[in-house]
N, CA, C and O atoms as a Tripos MOL2 file, in Angstrom:
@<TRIPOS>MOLECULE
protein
  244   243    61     0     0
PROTEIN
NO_CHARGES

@<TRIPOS>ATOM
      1 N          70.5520  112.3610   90.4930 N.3       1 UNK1
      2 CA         71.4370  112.0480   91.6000 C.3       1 UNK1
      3 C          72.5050  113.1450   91.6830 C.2       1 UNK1
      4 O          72.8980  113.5710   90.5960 O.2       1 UNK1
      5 N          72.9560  113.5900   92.6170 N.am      2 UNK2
      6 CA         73.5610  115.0740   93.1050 C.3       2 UNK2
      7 C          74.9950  113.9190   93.6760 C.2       2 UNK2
      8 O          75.1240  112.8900   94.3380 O.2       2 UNK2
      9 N          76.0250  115.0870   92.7680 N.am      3 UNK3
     10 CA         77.9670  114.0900   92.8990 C.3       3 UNK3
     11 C          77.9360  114.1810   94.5180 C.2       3 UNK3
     12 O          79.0520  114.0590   95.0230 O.2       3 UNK3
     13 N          77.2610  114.3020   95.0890 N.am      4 UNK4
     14 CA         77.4490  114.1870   96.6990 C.3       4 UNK4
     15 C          77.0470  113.3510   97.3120 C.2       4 UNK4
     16 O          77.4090  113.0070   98.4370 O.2       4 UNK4
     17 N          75.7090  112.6170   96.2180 N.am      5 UNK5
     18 CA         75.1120  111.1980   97.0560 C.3       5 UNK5
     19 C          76.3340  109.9810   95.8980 C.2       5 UNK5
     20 O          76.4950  108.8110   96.2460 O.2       5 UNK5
     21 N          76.9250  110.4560   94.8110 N.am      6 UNK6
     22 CA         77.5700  109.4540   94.1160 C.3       6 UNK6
     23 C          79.1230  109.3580   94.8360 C.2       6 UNK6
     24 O          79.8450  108.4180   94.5070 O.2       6 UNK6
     25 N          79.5620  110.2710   95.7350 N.am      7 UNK7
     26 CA         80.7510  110.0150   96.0970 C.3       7 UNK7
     27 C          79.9800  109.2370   97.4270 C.2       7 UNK7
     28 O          80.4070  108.1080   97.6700 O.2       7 UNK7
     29 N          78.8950  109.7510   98.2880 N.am      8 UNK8
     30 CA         78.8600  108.7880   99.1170 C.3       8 UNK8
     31 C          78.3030  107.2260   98.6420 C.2       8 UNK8
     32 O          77.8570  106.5030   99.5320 O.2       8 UNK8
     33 N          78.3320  106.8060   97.4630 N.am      9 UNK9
     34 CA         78.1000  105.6020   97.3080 C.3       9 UNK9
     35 C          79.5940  105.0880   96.7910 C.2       9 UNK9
     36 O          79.6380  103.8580   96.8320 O.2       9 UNK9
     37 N          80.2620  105.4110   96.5350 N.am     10 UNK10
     38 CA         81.9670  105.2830   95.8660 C.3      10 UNK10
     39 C          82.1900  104.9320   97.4260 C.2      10 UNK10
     40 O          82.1660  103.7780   97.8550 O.2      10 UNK10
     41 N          82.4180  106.1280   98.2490 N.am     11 UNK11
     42 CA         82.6910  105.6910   99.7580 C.3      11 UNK11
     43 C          82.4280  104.6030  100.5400 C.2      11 UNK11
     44 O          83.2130  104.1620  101.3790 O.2      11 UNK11
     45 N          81.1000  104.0530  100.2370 N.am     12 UNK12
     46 CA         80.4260  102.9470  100.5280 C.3      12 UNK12
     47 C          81.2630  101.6720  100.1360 C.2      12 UNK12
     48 O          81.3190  100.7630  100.9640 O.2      12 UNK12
     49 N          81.8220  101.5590   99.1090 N.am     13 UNK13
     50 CA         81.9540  100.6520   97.9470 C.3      13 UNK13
     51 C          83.7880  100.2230   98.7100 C.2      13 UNK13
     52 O          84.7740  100.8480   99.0970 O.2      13 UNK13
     53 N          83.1400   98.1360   98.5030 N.am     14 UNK14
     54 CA         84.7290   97.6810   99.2870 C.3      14 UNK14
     55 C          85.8330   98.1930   98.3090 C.2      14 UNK14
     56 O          85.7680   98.8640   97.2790 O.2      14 UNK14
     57 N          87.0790   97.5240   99.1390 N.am     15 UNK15
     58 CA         88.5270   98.3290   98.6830 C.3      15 UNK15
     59 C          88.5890   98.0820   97.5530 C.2      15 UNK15
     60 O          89.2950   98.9280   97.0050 O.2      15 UNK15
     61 N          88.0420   96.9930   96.5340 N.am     16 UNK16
     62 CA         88.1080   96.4380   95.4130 C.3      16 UNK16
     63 C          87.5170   97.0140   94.2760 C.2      16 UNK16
     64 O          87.8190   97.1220   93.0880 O.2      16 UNK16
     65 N          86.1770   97.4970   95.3100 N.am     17 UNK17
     66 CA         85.6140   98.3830   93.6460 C.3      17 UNK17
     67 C          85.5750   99.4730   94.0000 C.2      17 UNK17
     68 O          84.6620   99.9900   93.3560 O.2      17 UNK17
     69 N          86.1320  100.3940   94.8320 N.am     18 UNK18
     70 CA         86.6960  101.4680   95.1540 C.3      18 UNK18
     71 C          88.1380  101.9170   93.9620 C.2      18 UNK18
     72 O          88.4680  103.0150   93.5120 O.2      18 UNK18
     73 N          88.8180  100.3200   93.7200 N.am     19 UNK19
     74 CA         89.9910  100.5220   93.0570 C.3      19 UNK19
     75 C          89.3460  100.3260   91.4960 C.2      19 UNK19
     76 O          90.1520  100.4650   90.5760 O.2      19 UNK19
     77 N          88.3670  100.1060   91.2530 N.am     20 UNK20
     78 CA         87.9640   99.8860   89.9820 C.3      20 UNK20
     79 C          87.4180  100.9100   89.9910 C.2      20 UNK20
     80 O          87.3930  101.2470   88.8070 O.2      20 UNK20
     81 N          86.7080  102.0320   90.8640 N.am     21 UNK21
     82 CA         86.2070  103.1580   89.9150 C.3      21 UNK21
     83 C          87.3590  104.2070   89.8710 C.2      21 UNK21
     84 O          87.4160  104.9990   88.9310 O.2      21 UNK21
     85 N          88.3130  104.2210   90.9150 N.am     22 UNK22
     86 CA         89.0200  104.6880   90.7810 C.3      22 UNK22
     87 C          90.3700  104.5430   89.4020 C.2      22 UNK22
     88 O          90.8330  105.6560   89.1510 O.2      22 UNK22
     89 N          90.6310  104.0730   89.0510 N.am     23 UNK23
     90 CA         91.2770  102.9240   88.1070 C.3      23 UNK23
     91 C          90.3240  103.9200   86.3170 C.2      23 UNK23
     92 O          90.7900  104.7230   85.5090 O.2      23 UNK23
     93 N          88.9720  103.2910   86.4430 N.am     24 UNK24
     94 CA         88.4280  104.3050   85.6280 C.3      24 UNK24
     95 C          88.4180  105.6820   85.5900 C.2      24 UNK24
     96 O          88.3700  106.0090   84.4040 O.2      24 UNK24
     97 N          88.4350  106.4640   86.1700 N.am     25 UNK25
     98 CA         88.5920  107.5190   86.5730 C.3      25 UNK25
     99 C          89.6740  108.2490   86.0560 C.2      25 UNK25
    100 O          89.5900  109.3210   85.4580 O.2      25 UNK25
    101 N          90.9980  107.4330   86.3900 N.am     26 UNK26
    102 CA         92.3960  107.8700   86.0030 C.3      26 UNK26
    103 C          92.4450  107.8060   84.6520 C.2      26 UNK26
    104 O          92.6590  108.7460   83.8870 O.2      26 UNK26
    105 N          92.1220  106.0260   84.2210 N.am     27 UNK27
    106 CA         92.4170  106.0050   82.5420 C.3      27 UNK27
    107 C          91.6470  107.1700   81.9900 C.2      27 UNK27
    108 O          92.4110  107.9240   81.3880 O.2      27 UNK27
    109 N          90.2010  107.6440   81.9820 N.am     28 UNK28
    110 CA         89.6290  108.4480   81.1300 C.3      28 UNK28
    111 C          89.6960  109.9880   81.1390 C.2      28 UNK28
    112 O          89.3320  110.8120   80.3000 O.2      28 UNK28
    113 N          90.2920  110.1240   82.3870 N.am     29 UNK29
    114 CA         91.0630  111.6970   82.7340 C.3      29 UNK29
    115 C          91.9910  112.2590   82.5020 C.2      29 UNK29
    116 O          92.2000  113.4510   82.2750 O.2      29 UNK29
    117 N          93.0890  110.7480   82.5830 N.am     30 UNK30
    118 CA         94.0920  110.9820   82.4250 C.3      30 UNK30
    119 C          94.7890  111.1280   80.6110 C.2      30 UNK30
    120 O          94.0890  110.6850   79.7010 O.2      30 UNK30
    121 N          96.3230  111.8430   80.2500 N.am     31 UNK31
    122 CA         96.2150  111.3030   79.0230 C.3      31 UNK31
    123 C          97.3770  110.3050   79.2740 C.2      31 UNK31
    124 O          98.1660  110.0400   80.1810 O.2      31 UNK31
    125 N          97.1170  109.9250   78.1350 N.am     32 UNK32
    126 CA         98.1820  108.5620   77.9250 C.3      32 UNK32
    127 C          99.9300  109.3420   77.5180 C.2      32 UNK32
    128 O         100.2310  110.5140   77.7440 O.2      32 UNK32
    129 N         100.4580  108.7260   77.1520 N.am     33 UNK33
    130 CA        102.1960  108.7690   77.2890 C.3      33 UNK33
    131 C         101.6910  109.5150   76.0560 C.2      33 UNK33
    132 O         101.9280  110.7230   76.0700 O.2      33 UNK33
    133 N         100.9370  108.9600   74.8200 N.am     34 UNK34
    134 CA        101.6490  109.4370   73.7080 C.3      34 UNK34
    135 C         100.9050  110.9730   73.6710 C.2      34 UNK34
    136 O         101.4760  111.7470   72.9020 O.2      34 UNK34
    137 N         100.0780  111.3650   74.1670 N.am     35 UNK35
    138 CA         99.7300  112.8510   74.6480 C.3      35 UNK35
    139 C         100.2860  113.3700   75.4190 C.2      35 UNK35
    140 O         100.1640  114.5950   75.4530 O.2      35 UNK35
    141 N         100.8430  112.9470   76.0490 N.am     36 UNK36
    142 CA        101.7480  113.8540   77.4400 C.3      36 UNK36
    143 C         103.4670  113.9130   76.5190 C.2      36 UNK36
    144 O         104.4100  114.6460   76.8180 O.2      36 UNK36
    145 N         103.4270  113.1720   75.6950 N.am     37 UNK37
    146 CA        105.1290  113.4540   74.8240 C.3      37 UNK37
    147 C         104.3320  114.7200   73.9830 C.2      37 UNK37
    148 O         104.6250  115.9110   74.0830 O.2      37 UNK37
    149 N         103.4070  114.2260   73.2550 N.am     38 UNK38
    150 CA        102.8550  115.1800   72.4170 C.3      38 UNK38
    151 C         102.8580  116.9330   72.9670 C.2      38 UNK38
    152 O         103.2040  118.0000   72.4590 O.2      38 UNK38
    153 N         102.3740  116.5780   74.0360 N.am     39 UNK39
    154 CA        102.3360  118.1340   74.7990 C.3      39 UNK39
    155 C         103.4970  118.8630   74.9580 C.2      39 UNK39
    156 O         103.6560  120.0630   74.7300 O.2      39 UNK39
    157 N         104.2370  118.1170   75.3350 N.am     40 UNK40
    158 CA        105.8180  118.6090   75.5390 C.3      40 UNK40
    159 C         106.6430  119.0060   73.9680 C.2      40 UNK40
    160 O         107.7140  119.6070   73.8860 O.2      40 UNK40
    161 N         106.0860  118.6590   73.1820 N.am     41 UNK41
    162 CA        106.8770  118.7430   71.7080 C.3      41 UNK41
    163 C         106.7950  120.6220   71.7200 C.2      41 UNK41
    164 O         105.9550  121.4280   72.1210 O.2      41 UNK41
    165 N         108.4920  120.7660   70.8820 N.am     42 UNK42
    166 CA        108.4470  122.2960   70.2690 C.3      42 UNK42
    167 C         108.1420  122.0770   69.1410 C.2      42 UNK42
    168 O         108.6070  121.4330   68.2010 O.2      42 UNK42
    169 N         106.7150  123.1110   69.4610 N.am     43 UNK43
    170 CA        106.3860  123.6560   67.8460 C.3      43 UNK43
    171 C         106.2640  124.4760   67.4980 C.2      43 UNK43
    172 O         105.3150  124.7010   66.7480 O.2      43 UNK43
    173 N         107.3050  125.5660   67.8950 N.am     44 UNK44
    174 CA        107.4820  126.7130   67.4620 C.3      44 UNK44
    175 C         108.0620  126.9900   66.1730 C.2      44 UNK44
    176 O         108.1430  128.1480   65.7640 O.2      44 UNK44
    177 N         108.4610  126.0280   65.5220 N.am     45 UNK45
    178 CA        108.9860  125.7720   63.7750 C.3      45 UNK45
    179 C         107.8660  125.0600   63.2380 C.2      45 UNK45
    180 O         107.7600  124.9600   62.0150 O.2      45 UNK45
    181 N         107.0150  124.5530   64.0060 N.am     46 UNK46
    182 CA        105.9250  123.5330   62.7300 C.3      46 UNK46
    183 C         105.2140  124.3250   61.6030 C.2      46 UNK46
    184 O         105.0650  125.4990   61.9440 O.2      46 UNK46
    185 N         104.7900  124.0890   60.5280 N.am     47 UNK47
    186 CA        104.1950  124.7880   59.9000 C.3      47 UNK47
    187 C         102.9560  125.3610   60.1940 C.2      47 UNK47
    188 O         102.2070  124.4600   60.5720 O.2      47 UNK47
    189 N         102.3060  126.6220   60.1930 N.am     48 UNK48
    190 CA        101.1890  127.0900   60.2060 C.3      48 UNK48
    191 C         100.2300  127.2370   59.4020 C.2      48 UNK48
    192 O         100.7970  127.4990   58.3410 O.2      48 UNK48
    193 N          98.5910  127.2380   59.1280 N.am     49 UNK49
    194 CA         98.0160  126.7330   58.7490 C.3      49 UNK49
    195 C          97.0790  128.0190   58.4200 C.2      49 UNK49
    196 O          97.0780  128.7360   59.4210 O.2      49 UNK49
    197 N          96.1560  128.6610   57.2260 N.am     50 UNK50
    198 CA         95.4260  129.6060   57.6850 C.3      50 UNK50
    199 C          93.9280  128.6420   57.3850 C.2      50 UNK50
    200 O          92.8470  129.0350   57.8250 O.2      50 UNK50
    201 N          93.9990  127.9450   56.9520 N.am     51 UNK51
    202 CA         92.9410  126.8710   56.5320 C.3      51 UNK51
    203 C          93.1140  125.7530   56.2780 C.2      51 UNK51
    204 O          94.3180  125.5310   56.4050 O.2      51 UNK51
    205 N          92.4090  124.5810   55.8770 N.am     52 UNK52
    206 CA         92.2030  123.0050   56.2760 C.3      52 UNK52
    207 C          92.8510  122.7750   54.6180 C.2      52 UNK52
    208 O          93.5870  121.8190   54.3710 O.2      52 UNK52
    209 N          92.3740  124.0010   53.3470 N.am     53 UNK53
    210 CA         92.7200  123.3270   52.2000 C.3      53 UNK53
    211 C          94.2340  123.7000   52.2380 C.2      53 UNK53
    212 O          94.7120  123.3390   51.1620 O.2      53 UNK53
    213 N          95.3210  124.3480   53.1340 N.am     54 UNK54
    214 CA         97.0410  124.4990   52.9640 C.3      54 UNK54
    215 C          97.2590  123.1370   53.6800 C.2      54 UNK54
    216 O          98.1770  122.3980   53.3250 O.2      54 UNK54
    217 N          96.3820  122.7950   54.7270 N.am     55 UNK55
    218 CA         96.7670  121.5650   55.0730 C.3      55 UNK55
    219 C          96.7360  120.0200   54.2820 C.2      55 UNK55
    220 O          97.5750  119.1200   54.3290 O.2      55 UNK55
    221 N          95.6450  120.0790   53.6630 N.am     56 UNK56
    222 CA         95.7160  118.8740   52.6920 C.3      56 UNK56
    223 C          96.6930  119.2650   51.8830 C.2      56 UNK56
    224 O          97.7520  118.6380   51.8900 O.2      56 UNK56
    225 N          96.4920  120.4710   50.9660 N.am     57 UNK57
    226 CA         97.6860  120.4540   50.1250 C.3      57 UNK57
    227 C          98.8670  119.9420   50.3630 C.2      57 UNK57
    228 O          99.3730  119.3820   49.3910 O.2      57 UNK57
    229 N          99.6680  119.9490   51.6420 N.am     58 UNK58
    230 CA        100.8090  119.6050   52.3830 C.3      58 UNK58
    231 C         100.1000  118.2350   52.5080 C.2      58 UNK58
    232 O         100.4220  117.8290   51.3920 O.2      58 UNK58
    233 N          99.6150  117.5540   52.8580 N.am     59 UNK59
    234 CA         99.4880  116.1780   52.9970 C.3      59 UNK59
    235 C          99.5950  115.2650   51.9380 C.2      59 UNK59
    236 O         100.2190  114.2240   52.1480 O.2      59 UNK59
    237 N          99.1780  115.4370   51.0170 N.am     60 UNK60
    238 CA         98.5720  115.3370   49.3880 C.3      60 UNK60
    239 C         100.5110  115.0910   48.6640 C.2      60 UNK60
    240 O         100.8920  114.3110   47.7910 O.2      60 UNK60
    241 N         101.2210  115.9860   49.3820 N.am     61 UNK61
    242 CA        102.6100  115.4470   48.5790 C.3      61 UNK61
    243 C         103.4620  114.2000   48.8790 C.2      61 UNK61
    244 O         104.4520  113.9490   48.1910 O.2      61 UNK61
@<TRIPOS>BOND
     1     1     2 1
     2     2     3 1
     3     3     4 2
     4     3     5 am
     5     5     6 1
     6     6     7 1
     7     7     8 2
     8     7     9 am
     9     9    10 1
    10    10    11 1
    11    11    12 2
    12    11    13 am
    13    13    14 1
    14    14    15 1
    15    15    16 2
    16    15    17 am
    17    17    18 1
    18    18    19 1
    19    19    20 2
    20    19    21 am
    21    21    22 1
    22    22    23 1
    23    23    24 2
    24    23    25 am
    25    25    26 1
    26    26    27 1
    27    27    28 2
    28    27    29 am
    29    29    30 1
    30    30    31 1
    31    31    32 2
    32    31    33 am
    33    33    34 1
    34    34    35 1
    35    35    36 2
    36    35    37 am
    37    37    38 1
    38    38    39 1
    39    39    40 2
    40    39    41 am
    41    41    42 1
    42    42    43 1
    43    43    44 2
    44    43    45 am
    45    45    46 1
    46    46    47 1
    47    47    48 2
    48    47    49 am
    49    49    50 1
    50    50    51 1
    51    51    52 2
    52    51    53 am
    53    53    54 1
    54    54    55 1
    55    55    56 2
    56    55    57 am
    57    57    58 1
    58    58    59 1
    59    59    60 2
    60    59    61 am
    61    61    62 1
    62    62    63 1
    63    63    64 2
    64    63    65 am
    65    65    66 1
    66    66    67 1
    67    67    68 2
    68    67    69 am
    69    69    70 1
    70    70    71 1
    71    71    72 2
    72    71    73 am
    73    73    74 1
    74    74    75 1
    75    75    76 2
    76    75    77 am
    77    77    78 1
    78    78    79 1
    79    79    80 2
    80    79    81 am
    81    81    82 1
    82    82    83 1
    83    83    84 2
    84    83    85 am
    85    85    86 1
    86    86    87 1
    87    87    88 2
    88    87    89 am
    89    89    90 1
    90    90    91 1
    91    91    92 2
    92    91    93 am
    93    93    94 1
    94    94    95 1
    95    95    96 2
    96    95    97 am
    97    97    98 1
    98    98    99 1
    99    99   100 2
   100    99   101 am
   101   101   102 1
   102   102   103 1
   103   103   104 2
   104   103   105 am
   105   105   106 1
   106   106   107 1
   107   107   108 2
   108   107   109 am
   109   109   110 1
   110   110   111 1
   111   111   112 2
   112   111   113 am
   113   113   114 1
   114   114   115 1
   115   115   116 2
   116   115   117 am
   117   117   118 1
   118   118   119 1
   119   119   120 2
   120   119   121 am
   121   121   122 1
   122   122   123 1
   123   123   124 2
   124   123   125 am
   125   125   126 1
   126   126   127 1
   127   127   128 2
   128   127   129 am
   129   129   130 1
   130   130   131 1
   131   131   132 2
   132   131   133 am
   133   133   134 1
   134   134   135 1
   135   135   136 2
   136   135   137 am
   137   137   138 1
   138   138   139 1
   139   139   140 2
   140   139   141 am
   141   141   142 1
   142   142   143 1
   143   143   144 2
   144   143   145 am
   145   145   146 1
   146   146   147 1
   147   147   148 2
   148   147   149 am
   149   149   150 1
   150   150   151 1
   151   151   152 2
   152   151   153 am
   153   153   154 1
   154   154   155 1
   155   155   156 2
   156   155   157 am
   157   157   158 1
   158   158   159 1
   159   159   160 2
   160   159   161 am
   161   161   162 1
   162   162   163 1
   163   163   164 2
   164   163   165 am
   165   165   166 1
   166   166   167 1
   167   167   168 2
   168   167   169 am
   169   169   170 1
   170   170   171 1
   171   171   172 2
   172   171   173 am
   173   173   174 1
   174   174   175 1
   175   175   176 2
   176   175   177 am
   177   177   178 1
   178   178   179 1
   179   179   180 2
   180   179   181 am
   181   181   182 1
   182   182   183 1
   183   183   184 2
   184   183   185 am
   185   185   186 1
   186   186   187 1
   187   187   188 2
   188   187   189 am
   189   189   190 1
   190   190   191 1
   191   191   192 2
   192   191   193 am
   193   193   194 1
   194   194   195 1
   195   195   196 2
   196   195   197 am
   197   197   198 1
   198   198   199 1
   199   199   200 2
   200   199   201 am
   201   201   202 1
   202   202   203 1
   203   203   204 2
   204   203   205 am
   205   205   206 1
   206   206   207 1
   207   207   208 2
   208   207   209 am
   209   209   210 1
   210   210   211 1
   211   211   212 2
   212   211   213 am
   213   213   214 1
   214   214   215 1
   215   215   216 2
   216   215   217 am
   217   217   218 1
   218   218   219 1
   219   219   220 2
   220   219   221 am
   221   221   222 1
   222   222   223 1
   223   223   224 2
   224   223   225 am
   225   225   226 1
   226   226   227 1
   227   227   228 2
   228   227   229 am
   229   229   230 1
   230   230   231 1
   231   231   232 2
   232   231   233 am
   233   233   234 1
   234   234   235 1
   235   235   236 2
   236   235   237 am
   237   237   238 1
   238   238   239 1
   239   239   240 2
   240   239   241 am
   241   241   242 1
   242   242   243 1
   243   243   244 2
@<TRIPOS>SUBSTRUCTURE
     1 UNK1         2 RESIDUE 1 A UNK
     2 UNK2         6 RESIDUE 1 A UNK
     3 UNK3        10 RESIDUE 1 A UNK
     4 UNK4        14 RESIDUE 1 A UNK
     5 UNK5        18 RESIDUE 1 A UNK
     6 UNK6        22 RESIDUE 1 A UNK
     7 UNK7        26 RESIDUE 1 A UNK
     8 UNK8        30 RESIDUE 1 A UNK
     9 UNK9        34 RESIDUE 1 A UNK
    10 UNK10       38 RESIDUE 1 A UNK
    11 UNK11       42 RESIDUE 1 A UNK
    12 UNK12       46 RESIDUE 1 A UNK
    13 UNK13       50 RESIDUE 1 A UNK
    14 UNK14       54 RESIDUE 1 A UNK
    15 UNK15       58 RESIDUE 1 A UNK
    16 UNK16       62 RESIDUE 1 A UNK
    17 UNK17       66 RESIDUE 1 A UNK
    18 UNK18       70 RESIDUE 1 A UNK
    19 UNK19       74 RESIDUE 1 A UNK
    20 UNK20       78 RESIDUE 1 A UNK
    21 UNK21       82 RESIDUE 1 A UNK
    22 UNK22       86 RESIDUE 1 A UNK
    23 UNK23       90 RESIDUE 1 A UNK
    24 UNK24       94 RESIDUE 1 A UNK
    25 UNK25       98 RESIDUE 1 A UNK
    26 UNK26      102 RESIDUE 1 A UNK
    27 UNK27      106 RESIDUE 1 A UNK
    28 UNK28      110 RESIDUE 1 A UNK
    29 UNK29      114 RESIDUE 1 A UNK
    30 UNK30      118 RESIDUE 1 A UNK
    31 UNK31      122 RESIDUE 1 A UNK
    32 UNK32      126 RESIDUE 1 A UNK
    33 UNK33      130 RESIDUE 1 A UNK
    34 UNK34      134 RESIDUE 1 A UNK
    35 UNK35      138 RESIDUE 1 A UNK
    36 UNK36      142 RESIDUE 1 A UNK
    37 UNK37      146 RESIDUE 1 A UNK
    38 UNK38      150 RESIDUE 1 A UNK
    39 UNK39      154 RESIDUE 1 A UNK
    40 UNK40      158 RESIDUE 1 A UNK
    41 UNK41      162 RESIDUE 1 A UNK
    42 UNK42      166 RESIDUE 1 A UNK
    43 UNK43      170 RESIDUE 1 A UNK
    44 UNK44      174 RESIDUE 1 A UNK
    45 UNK45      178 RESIDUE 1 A UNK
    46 UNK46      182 RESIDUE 1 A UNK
    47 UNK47      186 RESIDUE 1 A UNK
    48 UNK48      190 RESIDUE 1 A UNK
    49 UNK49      194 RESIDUE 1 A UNK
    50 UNK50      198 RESIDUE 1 A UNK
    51 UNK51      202 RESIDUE 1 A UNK
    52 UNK52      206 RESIDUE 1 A UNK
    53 UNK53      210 RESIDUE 1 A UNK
    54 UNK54      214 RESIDUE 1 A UNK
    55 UNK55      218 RESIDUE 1 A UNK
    56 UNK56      222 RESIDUE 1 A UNK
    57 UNK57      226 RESIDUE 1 A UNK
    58 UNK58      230 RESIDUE 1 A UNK
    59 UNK59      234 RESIDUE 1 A UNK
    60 UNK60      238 RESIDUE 1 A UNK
    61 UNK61      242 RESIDUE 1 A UNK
């Protein structure tokens, strides 16, 4: 199925489940609050990493 016959079936679709695929759409596209704070954080002081074992080490205390 080609996104051109699936938007014309979305189009098709009453105001109700128009708002339910739409509705899906947003939640799984969108990010949530605690990613959109996340994004905004300075981390230009966080620690840097050259590998996964400096990172456990730091976790590990």
């Amino acid at each position: 199925m080609t996104a051109t016959a699936i938007i014309r079936q979305i189009q098709a679709l009453p105001a109700r489940e128009k708002r339910k695929v739409f509705r899906f759409v947003y939640d799984s596209e969108t990010p949530n609050l605690i990613t959109r704070r996340a994004l905004q954080e300075d981390v230009s002081r966080s620690p840097r990493y050259a590998n996964p074992e400096g990172l456990l080490k730091d976790l590990r205390r």
